[in-house]
C-alpha positions in Angstrom: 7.2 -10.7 -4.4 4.4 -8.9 -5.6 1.4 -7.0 -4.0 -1.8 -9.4 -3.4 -0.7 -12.1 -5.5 -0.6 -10.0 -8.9 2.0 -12.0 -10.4 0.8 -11.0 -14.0 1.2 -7.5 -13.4 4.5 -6.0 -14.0 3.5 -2.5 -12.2 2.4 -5.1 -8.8 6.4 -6.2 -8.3 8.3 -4.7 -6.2 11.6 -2.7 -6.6 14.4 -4.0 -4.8 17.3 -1.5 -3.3 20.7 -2.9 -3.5 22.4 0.2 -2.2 20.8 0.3 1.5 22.3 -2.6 4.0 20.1 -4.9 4.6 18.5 -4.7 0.9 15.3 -3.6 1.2 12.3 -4.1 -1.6 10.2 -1.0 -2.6 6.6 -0.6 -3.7 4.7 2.3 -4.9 1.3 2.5 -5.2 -0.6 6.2 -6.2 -3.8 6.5 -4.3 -5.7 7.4 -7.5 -8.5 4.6 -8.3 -7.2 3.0 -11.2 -3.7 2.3 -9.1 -5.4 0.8 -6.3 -7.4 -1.3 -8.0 -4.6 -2.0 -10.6 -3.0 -4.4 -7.3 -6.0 -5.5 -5.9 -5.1 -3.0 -2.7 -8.0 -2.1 -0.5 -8.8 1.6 0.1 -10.6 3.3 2.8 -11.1 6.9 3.6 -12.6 8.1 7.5 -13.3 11.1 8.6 -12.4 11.7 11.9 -12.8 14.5 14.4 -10.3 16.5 16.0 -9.3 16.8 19.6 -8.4 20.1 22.0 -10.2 23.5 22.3 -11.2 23.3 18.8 -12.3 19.7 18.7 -15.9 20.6 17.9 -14.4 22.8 14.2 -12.1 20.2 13.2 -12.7 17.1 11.1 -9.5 15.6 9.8 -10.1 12.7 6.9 -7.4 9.6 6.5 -6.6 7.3 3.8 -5.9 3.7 4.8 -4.3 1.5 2.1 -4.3 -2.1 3.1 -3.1 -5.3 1.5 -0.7 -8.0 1.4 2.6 -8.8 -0.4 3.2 -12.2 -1.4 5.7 -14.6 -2.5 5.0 -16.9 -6.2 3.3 -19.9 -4.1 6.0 -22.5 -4.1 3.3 -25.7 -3.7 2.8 -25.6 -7.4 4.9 -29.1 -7.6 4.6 -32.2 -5.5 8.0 -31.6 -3.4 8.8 -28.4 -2.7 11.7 -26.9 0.2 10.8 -23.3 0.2 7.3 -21.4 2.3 5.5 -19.2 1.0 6.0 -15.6 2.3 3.4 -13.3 3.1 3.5 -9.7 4.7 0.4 -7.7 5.2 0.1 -4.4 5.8 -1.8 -1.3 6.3 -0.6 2.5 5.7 -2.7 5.4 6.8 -2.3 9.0 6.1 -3.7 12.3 6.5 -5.2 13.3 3.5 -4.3 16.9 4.1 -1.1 15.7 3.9 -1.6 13.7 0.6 -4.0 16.9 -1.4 -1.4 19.8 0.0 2.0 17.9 -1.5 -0.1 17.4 -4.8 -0.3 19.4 -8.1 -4.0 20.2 -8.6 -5.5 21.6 -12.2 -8.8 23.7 -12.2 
């Protein structure tokens, strides 16, 4: 399994956890440039505004960091028993969140 088809990439593979029941395979992607485009991962950033009494001083941005995670495509021979896999996802975050829970040099 590896993130967008990225088979020739080690850092694109996911890490699988044997210690959790039912195993579960990790991936870590940074949200730096070079990591996102690394995997072929989309990146978007909005800027949203807030809501309440102090709707009209608020703008909140979010990162979303879409892709998919595929399986090696099995139809590379003429008879073939297993399916191709393929999850897609999407993770958003505040990026408040993000910058505040990150070490930042002047």
């Amino acid at each position: 399994m590896a993130l967008n088809a990225q088979f020739s990439k080690p850092e694109c593979y996911g890490t699988p956890d044997w210690s959790v029941d039912p195993p579960i395979l990790k991936f870590n992607f940074s949200i730096s440039e070079n990591a996102i485009s690394a995997c072929a991962n989309k990146l978007k950033i909005t800027q949203e505004v807030g809501s309440g009494l102090f709707s009209d001083y608020s703008s909140v941005q979010f990162v979303n960091i879409s892709g998919m995670i595929n399986s090696l495509d099995p139809s590379a021979g003429t008879i073939t028993y297993r399916q191709e896999m393929m999850y897609i996802f999407s993770c958003r975050y505040p990026l408040q969140y993000l910058v505040n829970n990150t070490r930042m040099g002047v």
